[in-house]
TORNUGU-174558 format. One record per atom (N, C-alpha, C, O): x, y, z. Coordinates in pm, whole numbers, padded with zeros to 5 digits, always signed. Example, Ala and Ser with C-alpha at 12.3 -4.5 7.8 and 13.67 -1.06 7.14 Angstrom:
<nodes>
+01319-00569+00780
+01230-00450+00780
+01320-00330+00780
+01424-00332+00846
+01285-00225+00708
+01367-00106+00714
+01290+00003+00787
+01341+00114+00804
</nodes>
This chain:
<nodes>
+08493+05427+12000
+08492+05305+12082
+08537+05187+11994
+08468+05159+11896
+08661+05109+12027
+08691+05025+11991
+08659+04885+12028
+08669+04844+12143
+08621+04810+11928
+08530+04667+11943
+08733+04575+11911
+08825+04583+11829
+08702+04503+12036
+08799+04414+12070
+08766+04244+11997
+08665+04192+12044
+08817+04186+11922
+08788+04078+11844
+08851+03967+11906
+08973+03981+11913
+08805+03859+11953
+08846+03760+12040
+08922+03695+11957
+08863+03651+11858
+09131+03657+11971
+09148+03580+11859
+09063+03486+11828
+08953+03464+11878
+09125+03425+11733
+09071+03265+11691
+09117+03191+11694
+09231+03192+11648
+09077+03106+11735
+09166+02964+11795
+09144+02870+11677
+09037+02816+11651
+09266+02855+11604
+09290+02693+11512
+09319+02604+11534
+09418+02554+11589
+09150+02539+11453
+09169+02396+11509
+09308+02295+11525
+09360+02249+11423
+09343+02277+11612
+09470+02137+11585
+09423+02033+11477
+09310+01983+11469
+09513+02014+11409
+09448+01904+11280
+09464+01760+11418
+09542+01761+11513
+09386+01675+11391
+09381+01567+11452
+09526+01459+11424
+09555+01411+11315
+09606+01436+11559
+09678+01351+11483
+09664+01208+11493
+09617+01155+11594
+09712+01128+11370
+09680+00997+11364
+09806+00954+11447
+09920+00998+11461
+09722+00829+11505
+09794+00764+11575
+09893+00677+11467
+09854+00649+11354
+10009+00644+11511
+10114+00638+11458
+10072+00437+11409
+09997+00371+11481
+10118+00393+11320
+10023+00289+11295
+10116+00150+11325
+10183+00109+11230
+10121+00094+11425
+10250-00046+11485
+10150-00123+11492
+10029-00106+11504
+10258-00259+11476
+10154-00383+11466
+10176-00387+11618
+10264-00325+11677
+10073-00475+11679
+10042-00486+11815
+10146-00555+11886
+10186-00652+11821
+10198-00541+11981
+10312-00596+12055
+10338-00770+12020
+10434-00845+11998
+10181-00779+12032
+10230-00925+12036
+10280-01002+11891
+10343-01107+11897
+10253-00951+11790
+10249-00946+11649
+10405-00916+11638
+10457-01013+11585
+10486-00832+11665
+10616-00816+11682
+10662-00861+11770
+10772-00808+11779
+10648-00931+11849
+10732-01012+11948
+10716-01144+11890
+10793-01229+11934
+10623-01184+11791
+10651-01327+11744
+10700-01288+11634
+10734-01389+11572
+10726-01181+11566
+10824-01109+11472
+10939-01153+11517
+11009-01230+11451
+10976-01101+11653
+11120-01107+11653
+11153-01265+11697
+11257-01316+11656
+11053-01346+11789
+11094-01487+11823
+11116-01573+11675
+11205-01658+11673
+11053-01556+11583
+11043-01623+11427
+11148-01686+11400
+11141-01804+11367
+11283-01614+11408
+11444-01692+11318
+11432-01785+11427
+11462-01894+11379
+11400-01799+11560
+11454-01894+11650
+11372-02013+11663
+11396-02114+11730
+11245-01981+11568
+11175-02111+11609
+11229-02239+11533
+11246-02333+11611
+11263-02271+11385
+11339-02330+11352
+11459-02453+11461
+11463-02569+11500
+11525-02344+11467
+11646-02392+11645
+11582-02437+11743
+11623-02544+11787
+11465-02373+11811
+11341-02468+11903
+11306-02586+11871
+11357-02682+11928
+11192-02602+11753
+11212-02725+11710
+11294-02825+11665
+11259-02942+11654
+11419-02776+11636
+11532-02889+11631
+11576-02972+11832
+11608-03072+11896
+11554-02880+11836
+11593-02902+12026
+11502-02959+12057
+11517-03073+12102
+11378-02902+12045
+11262-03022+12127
+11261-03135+12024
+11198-03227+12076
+11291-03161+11933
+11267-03306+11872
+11374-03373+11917
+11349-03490+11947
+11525-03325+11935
+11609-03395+11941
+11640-03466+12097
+11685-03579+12119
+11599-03362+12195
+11604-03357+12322
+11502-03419+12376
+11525-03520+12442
+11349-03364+12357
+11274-03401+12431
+11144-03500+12438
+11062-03533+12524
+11170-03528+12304
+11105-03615+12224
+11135-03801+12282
+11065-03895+12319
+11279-03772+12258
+11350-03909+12324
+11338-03938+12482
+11342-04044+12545
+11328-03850+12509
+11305-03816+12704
+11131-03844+12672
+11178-03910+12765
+11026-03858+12648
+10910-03888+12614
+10886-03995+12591
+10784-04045+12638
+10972-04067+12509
+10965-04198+12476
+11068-04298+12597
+11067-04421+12601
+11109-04252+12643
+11196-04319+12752
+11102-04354+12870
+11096-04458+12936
+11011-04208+12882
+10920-04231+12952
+10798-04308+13004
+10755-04346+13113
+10756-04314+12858
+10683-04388+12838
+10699-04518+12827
+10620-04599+12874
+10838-04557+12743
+10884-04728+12787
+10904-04760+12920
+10906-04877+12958
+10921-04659+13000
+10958-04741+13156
+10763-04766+13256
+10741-04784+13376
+10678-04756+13155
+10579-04815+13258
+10552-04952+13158
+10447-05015+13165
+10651-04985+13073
+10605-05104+12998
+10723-05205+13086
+10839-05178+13117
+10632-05345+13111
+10739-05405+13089
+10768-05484+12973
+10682-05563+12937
+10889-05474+12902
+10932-05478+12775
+11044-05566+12784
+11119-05524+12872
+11091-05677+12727
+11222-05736+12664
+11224-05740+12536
+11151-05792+12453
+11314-05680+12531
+11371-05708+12361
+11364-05851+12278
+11364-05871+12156
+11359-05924+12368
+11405-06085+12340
+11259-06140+12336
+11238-06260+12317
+11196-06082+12346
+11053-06115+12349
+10919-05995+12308
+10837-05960+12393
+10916-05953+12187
+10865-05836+12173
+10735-05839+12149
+10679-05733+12124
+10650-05976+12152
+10566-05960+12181
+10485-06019+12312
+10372-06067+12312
+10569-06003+12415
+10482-06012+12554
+10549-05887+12594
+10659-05894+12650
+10481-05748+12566
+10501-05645+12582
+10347-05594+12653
+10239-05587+12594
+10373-05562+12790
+10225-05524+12879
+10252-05419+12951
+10373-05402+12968
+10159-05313+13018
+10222-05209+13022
+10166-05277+13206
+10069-05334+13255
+10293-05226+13246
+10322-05247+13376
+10316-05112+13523
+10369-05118+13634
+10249-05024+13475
+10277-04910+13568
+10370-04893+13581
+10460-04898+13497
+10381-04850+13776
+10550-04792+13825
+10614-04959+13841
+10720-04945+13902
+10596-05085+13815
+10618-05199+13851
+10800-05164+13834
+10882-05198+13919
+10825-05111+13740
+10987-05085+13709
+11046-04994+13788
+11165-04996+13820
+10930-04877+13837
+11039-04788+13937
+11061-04858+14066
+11157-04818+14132
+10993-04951+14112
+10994-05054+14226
+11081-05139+14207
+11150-05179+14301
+11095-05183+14083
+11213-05353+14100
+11335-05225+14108
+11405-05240+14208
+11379-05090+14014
+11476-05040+14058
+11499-05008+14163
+11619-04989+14182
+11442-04994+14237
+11470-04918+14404
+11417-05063+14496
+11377-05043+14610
+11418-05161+14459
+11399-05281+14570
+11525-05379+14510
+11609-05405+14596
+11547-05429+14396
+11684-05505+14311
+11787-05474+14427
+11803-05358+14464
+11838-05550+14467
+11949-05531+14545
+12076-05499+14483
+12174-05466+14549
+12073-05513+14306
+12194-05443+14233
+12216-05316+14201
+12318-05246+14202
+12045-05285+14158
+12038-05162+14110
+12026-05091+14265
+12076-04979+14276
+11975-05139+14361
+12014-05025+14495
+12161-04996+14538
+12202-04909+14615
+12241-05104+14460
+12386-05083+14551
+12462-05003+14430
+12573-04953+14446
+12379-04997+14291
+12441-04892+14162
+12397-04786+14238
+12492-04715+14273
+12251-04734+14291
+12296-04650+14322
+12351-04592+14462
+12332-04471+14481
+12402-04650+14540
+12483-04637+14649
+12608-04585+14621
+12674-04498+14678
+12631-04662+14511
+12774-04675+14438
+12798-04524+14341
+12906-04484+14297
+12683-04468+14328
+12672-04345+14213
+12686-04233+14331
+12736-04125+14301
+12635-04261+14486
+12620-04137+14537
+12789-04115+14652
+12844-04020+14707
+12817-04263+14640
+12987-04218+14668
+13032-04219+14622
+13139-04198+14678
+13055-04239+14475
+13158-04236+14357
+13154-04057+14348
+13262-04000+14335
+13034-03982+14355
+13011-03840+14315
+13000-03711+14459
+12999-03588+14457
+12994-03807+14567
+13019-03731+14689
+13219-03747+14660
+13289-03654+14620
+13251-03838+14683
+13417-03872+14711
+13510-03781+14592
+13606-03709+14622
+13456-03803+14444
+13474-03713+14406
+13496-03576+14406
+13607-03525+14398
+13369-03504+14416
+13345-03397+14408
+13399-03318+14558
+13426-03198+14571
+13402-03383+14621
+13456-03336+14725
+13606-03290+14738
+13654-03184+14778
+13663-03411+14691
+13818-03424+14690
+13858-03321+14568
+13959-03253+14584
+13780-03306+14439
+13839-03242+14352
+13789-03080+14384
+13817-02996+14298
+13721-03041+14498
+13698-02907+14562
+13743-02832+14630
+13731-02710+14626
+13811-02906+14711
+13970-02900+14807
+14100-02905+14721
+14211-02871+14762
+14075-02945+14612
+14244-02976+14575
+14207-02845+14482
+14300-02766+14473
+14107-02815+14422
+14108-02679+14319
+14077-02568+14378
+14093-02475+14300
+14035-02530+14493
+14061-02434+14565
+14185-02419+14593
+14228-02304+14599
+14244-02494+14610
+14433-02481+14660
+14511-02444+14537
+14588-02349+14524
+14474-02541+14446
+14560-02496+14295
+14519-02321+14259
+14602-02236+14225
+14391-02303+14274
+14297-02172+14264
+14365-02073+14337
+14403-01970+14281
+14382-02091+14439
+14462-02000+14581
+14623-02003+14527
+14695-01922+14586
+14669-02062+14454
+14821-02095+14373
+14816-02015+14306
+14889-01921+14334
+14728-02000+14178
+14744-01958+14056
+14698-01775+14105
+14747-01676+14050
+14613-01774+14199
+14527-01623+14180
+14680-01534+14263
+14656-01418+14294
+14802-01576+14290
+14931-01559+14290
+15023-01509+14173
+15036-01577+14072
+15075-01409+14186
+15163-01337+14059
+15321-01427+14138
+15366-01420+14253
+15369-01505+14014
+15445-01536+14013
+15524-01599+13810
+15468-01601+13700
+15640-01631+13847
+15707-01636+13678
+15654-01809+13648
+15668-01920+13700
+15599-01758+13550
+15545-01926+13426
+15435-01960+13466
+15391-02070+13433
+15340-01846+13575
+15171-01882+13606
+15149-01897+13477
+15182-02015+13470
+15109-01860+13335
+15007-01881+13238
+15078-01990+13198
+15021-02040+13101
+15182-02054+13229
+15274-02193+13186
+15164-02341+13262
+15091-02435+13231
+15220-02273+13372
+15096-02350+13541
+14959-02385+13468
+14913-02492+13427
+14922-02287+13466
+14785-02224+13426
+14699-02355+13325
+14593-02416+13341
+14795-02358+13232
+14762-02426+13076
+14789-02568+13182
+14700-02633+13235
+14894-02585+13190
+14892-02743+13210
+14808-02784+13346
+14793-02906+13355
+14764-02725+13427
+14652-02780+13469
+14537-02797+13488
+14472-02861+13570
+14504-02705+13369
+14379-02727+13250
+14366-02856+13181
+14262-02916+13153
+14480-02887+13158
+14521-02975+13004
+14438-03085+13063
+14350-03099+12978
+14416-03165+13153
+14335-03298+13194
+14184-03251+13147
+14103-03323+13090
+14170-03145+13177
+14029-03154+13190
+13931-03133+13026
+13812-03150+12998
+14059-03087+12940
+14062-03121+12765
+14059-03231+12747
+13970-03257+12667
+14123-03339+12787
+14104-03495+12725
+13993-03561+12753
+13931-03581+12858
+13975-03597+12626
+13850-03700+12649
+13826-03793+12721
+13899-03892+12719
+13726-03785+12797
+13726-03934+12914
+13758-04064+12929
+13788-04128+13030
+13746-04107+12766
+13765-04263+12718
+13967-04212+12741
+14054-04264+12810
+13968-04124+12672
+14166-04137+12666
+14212-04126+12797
+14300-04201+12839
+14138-04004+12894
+14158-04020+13043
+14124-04120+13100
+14203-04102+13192
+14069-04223+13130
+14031-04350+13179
+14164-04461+13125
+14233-04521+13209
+14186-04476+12977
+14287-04582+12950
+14408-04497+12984
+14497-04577+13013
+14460-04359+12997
+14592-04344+13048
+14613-04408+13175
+14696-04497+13192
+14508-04346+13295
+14525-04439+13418
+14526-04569+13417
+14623-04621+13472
+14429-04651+13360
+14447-04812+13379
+14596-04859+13279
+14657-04965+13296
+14626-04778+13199
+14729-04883+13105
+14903-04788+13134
+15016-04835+13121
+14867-04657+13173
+15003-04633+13175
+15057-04589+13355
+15174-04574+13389
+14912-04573+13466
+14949-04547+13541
+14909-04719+13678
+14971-04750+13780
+14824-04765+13633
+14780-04873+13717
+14854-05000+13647
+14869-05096+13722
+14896-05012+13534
+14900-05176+13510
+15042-05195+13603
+15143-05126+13617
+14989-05350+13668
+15078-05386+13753
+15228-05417+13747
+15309-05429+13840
+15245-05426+13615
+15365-05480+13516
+15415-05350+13501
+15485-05313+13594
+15394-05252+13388
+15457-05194+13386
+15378-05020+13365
+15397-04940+13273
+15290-05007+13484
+15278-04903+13511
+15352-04783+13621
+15426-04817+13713
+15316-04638+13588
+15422-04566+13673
+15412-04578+13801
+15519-04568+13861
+15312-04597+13867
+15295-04610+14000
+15428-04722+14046
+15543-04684+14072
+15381-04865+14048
+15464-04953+14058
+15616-04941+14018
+15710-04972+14091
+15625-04888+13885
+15776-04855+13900
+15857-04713+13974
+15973-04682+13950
+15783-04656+14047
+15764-04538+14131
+15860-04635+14265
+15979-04618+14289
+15763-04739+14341
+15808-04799+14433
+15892-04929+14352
+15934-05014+14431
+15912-04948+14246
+16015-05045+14237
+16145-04950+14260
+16240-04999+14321
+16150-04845+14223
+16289-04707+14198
+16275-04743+14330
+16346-04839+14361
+16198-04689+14429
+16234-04630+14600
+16254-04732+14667
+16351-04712+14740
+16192-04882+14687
+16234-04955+14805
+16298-05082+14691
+16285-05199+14727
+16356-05058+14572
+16451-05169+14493
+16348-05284+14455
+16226-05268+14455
+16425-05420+14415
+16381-05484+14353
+16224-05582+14495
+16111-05613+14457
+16268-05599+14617
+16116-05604+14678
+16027-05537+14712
+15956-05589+14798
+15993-05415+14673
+15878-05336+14695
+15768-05411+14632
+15755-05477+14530
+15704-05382+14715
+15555-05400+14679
+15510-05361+14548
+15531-05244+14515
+15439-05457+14447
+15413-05421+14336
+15213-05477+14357
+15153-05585+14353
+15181-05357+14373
+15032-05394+14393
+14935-05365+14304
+14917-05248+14271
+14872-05450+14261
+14763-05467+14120
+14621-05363+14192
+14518-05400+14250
+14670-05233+14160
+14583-05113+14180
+14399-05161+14187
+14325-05173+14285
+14377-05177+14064
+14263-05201+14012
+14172-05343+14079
+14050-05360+14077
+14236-05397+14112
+14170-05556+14145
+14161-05494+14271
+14043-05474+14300
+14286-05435+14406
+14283-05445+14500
+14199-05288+14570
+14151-05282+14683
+14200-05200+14489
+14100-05128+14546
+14048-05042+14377
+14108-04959+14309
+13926-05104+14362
+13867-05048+14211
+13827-04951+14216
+13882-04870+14141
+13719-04902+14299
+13655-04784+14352
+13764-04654+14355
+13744-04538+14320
+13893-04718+14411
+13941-04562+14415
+14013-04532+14289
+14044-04422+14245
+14035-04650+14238
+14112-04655+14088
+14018-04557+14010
+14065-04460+13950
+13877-04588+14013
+13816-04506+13951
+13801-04377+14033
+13774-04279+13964
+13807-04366+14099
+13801-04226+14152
+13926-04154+14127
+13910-04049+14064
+14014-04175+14151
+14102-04121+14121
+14172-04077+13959
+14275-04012+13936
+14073-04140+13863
+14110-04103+13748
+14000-03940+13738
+14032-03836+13679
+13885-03964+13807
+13758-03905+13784
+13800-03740+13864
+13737-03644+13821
+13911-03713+13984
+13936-03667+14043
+14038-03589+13976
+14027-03467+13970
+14160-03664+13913
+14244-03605+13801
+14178-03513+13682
+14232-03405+13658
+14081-03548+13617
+13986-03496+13540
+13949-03376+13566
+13984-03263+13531
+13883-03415+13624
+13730-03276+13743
+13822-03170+13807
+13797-03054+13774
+13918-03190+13887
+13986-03068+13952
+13996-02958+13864
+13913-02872+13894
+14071-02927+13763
+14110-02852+13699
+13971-02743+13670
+13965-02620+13666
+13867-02850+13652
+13717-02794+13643
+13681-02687+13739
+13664-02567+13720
+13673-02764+13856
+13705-02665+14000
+13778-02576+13978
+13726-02465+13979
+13897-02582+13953
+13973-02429+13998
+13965-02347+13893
+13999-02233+13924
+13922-02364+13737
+13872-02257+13660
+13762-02157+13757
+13784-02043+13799
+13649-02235+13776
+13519-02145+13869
+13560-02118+13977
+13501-02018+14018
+13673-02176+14089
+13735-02105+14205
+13778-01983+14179
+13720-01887+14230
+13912-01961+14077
+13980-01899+14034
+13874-01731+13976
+13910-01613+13980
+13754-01785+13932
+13710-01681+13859
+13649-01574+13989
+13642-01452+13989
+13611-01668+14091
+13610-01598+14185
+13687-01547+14282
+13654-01455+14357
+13816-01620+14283
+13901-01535+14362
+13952-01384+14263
+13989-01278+14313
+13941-01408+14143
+14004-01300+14118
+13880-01170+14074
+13900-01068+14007
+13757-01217+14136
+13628-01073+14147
+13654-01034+14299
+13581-00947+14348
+13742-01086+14368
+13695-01021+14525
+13733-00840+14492
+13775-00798+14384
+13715-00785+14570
+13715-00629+14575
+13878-00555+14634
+13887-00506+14747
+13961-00559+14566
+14050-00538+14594
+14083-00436+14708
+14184-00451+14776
+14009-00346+14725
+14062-00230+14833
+13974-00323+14950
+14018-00309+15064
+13888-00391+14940
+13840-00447+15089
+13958-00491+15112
+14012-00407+15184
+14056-00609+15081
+14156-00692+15102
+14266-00586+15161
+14316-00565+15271
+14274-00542+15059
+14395-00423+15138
+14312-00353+15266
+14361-00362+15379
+14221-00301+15250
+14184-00215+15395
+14202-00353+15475
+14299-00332+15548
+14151-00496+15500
+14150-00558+15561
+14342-00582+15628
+14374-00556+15744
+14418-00621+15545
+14571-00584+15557
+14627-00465+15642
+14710-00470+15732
+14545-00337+15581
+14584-00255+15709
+14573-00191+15845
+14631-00108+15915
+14409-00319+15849
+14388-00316+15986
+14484-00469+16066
+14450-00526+16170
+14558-00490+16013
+14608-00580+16044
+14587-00743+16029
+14639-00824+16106
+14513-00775+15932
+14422-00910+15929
+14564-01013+15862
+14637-00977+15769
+14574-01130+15930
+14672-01209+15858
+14627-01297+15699
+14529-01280+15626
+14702-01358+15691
+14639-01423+15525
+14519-01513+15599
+14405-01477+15570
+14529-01608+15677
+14428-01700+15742
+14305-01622+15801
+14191-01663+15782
+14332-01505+15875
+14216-01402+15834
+14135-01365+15771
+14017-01368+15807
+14174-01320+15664
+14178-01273+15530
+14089-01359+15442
+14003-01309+15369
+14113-01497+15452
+14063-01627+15399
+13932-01670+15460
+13831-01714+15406
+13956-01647+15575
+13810-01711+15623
+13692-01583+15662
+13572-01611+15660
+13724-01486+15687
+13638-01401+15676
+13551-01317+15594
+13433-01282+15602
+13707-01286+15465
+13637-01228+15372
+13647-01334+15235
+13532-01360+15200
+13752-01407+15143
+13755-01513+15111
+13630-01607+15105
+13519-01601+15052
+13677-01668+15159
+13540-01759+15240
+13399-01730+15194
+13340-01779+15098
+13357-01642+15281
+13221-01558+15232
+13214-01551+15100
+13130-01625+15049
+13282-01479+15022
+13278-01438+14866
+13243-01548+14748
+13171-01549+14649
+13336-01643+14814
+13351-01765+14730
+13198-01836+14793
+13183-01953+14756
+13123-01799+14853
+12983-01927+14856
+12951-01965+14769
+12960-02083+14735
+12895-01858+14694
+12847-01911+14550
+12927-01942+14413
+12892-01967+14298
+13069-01929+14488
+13118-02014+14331
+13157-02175+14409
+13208-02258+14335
+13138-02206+14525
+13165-02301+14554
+13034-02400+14533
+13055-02511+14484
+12920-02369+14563
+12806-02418+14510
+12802-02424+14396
+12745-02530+14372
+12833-02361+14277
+12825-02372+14178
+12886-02468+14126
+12831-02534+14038
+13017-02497+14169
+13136-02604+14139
+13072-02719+14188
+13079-02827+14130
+13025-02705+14268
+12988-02830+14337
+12852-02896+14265
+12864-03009+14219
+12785-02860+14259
+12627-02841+14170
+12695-02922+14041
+12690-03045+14041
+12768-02838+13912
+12789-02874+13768
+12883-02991+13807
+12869-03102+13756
+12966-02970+13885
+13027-03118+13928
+12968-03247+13967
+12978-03361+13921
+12902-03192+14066
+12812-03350+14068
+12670-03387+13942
+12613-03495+13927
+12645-03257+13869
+12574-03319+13744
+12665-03420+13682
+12625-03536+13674
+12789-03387+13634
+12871-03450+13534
+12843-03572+13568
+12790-03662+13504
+12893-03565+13699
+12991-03707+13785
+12894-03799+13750
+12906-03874+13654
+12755-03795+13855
+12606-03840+13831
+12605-03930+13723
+12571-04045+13752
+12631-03909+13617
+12669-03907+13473
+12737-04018+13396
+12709-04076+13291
+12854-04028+13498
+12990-04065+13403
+12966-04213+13403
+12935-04278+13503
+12979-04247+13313
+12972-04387+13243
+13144-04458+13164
+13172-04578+13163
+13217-04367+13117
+13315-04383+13039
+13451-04434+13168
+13549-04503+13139
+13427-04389+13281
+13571-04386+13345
+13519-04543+13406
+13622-04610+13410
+13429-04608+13444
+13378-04704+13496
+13399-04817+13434
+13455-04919+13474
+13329-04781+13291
+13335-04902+13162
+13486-04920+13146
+13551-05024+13135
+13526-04792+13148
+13684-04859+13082
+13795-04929+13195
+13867-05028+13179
+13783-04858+13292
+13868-04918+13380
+13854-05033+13494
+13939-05080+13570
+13710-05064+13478
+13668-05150+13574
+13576-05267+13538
+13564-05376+13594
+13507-05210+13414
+13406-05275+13314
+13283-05303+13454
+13204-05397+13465
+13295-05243+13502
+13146-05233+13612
+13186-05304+13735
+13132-05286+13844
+13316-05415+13706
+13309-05507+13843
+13349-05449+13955
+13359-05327+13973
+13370-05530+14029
+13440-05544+14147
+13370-05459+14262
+13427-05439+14369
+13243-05411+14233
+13125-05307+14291
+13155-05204+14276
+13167-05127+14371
+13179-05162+14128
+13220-05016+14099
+13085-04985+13950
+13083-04925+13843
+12999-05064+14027
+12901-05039+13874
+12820-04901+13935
+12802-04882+14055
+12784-04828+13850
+12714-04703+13897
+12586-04706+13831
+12557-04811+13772
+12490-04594+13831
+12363-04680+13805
+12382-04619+13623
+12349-04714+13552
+12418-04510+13546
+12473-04548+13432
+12533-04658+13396
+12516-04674+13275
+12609-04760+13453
+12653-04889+13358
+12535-04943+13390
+12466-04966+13291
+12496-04966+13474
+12379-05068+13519
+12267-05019+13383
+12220-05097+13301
+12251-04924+13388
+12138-04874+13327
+12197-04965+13189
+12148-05075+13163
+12285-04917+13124
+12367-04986+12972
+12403-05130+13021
+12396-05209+12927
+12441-05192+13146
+12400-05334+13114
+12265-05378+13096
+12242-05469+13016
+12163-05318+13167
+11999-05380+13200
+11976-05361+12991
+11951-05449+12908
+11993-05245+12976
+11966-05244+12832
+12030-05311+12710
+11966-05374+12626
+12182-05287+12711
+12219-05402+12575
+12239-05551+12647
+12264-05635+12561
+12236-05600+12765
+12308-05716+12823
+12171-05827+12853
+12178-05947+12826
+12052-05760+12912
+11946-05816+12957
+11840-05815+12891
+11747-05894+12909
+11843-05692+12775
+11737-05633+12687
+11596-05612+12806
+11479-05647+12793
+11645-05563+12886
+11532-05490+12973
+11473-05383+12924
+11470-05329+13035
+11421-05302+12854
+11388-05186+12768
+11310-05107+12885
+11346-04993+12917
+11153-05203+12975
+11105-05110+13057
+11248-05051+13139
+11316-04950+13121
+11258-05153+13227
+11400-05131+13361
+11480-05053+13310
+11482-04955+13384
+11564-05033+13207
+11620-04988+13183
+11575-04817+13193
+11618-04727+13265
+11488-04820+13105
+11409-04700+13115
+11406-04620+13223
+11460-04511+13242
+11317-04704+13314
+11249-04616+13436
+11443-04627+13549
+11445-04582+13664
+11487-04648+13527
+11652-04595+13553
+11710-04552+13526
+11811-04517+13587
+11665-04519+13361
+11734-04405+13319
+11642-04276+13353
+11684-04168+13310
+11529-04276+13421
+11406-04165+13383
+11447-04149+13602
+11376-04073+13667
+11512-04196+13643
+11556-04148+13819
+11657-04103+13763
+11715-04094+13870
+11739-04061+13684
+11881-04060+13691
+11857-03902+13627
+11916-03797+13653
+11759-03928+13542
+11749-03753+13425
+11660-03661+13600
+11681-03544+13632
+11583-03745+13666
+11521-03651+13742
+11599-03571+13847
+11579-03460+13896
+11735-03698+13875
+11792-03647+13975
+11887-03566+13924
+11931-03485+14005
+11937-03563+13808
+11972-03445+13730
+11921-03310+13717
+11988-03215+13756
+11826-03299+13674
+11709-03206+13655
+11701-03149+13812
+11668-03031+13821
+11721-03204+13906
+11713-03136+14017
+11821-03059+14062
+11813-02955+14127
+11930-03120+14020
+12069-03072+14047
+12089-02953+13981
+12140-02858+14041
+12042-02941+13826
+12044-02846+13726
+11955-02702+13768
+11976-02586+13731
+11856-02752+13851
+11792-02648+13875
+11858-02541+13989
+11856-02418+13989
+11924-02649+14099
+11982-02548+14189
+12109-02470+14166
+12163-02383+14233
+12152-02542+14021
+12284-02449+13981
+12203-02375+13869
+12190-02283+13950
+12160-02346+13799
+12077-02256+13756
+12062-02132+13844
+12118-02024+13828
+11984-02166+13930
+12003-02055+14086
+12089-02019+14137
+12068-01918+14203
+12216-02067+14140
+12349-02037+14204
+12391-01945+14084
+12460-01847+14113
+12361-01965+13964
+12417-01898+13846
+12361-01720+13831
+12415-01616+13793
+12213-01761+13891
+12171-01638+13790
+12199-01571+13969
+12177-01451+13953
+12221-01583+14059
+12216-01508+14171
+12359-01433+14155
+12392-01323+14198
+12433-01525+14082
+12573-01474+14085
+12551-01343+13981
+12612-01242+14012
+12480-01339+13878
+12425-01263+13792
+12415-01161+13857
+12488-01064+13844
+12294-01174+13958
+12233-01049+14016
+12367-00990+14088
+12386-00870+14066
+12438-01038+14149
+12529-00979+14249
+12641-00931+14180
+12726-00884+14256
+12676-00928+14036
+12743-00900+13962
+12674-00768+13933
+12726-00658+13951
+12576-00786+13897
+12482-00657+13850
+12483-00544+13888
+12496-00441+13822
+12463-00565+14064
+12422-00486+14176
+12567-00404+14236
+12571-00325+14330
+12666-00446+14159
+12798-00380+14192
+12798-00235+14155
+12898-00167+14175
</nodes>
């Protein structure tokens, strides 16, 4: 009779757990090189936005630095009751509607040009980029000195060539300022537009377009059904970073108009109330509506951005 011996089972040696620093310990591992770059940004950025803040519940003159009392919202009130600073900003929200509008229509069209195979497009291409490379101060004095002056700018000698020596020679700037400036601001900005048009005409889905073609769809078809649609969100987007800029622009105003003729926007206003009046609160709490209404704008193109993200993704 044979006695059957139950193997033996060896023990597993115990294993040690493998030894990592705790997630969170390596995740401020890896944030570390960047904090350096953080703190340069929040001191440089947000520090000054803090102190802006805080000067606009003072009321403050420079010219008088010590009857300095802190005034609450007393400054966000004289800005939004001042009958100057309400018509700066009247003046800021059609200077950047008229704009942005006009330069959205004209770069969709240039956009709808270029997303075209034809000979010397990357020729096209470059030069109607090239405006939107020059600096604002040089874009602002080309229009007032080589295209508006009444003497001997191109406009005027445009209609001195076509209707001879009595054509109308009309002093651009005096007789309509607003569009003088718009129209430099419009020259600028387009080109802006049809980069982000362009990037979207040329993601549409190529075999939709063709299947659409061979069910028979014409180009005006074509455009508003599928076109159209595609482009929402690069048209919001254009529209969004465009009217941040515009919001903004201080340089095309100062130079070509020096604020008059009711072309002040609430940026000059803001830089007259401050070097002209030494308003420090006012100034402030106008510059602290102008960052908010920014900040709002920024946020919804932020959203237009990262959605475009997702839908890029999801392809």
């Amino acid at each position: 009779m044979s006695v059957t011996t139950p193997p033996t089972r060896v023990a597993a040696a115990p294993v040690r757990p493998e030894t990592r620093p705790p997630n969170r310990m390596r995740a401020w591992a890896t944030r570390a090189p960047l904090l350096p770059a953080l703190i340069f940004m929040i001191a440089v950025t947000q520090l000054p936005f803090v102190a802006t803040l805080v000067i606009s519940f003072f009321d403050w003159n420079a010219l008088y630095p010590d009857d300095r009392h802190f005034a609450g919202v007393a400054n966000y009130s004289e800005v939004l009751s001042t009958p100057e600073l309400r018509e700066s900003v009247g003046t800021t929200v059609l200077l950047t509607v008229t704009v942005v509008l006009v330069s959205l229509v004209l770069g969709l069209a240039l956009a709808l040009l270029l997303d075209r195979r034809f000979r010397g497009r990357a020729a096209v291409r470059t030069m109607l980029i090239a405006p939107f490379l020059l600096v604002p101060v040089a874009a602002a004095l080309l229009w007032k000195h080589v295209l508006f002056n009444p003497e001997y700018g191109l406009f005027n000698g445009i209609l001195n060539w076509i209707g001879g020596d009595g054509a109308a020679q009309p002093d651009w700037i005096s007789e309509m300022p607003l569009m003088a400036v718009e129209a430099s601001l419009i020259w600028q900005w387009t080109p802006f537009m049809t980069l982000i048009l362009l990037a979207g005409l040329q993601s549409r889905d190529s075999q939709l377009l063709e299947a659409a073609r061979m069910d028979g769809a014409n180009d005006w078809q074509v455009f508003v059904h599928i076109t159209l649609p595609h482009m929402r969100r690069y048209i919001e987007l254009s529209v969004l970073l465009g009217s941040i800029y515009i919001v903004q622009n201080f340089d095309a105003v100062y130079t070509i108009t020096s604020g008059g003729l009711g072309t002040a926007n609430l940026p000059y206003t803001i830089y007259q109330t401050f070097y002209q009046a030494h308003e420090n609160g006012l100034a402030s709490a106008a510059g602290v509506i102008v960052v908010i209404g920014s900040l709002i704008l920024a946020t919804f193109a932020l959203r237009v951005v990262s959605s475009l993200f997702r839908a890029e993704v999801s392809r």
